[in-house]
C-alpha positions as a Markdown table, in Angstrom:
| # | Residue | x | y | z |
|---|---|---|---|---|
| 1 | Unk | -12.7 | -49.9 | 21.4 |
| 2 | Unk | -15.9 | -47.9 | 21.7 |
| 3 | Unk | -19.1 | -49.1 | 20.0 |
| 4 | Unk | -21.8 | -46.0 | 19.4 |
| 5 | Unk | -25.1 | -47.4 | 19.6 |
| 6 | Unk | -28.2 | -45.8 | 17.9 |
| 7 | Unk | -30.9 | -44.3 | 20.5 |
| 8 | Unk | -33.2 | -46.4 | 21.9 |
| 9 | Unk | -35.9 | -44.9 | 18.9 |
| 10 | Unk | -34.1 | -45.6 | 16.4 |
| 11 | Unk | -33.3 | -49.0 | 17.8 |
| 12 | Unk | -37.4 | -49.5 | 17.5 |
| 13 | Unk | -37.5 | -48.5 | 13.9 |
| 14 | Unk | -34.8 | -50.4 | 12.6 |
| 15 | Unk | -36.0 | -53.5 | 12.3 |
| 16 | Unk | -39.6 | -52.3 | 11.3 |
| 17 | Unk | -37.8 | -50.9 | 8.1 |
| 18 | Unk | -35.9 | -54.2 | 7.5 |
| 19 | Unk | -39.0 | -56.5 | 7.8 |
| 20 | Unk | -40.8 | -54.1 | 5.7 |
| 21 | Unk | -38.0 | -54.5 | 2.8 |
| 22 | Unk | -38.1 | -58.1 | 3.4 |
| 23 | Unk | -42.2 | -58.0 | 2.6 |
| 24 | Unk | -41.2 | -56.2 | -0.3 |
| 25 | Unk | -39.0 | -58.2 | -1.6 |
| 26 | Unk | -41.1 | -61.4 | -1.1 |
| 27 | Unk | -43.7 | -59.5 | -2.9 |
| 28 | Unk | -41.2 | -58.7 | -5.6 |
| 29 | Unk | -39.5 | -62.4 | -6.0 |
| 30 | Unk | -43.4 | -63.9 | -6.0 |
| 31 | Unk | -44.6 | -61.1 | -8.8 |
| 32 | Unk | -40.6 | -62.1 | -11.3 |
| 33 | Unk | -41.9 | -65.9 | -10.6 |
| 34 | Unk | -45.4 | -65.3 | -11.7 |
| 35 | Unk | -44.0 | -63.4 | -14.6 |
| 36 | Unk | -41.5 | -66.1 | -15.4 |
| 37 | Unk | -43.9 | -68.8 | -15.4 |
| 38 | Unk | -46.6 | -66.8 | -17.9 |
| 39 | Unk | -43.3 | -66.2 | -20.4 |
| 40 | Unk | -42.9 | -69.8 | -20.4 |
| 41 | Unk | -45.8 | -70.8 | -21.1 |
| 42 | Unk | -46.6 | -68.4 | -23.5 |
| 43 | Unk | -42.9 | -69.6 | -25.4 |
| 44 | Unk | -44.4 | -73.1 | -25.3 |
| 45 | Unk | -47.7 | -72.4 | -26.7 |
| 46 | Unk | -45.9 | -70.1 | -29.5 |
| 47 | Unk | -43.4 | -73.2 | -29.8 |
| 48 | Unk | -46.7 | -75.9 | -30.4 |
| 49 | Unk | -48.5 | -73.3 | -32.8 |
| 50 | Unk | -51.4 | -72.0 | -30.5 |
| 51 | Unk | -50.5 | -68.5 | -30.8 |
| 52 | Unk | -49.1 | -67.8 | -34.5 |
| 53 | Unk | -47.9 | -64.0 | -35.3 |
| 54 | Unk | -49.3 | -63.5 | -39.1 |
| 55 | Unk | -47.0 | -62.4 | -41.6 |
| 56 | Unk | -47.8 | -59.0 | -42.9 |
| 57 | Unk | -48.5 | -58.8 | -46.4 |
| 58 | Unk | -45.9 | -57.3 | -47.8 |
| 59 | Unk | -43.6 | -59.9 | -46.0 |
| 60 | Unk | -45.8 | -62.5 | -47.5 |
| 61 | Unk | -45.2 | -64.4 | -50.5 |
| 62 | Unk | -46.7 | -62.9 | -54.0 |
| 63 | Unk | -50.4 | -64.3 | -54.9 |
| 64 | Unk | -49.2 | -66.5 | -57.9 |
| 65 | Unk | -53.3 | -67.0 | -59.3 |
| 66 | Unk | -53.2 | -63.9 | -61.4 |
């Protein structure tokens, strides 16, 4: 069985390709986790009543002082 190698060039660029995927992924993976980490603590603030959404008005309940 014959194995075709790549030339020698292209040998050279290879792996500069794959570690430069790798960086990107890393960057990628670090940038989901950062974004992970500010949803959950945005979900717990929303959860203890630090951020409140208000209720627009015509949601809201009638003013019963009239």
């Amino acid at each position: 069985m014959m194995v075709v190698l790549p030339m020698l060039s292209e040998q050279r660029v290879i792996p500069a390709v794959l570690f430069a995927m790798d960086a990107e992924m890393g960057a990628c993976e670090q940038r989901l986790d950062r974004t992970r980490a500010v949803r959950k603590g945005m979900m717990q603030r929303l959860k203890a009543g630090v951020i409140w959404r208000p209720i627009p008005e015509e949601i809201s309940e009638p003013d019963l002082r009239q």
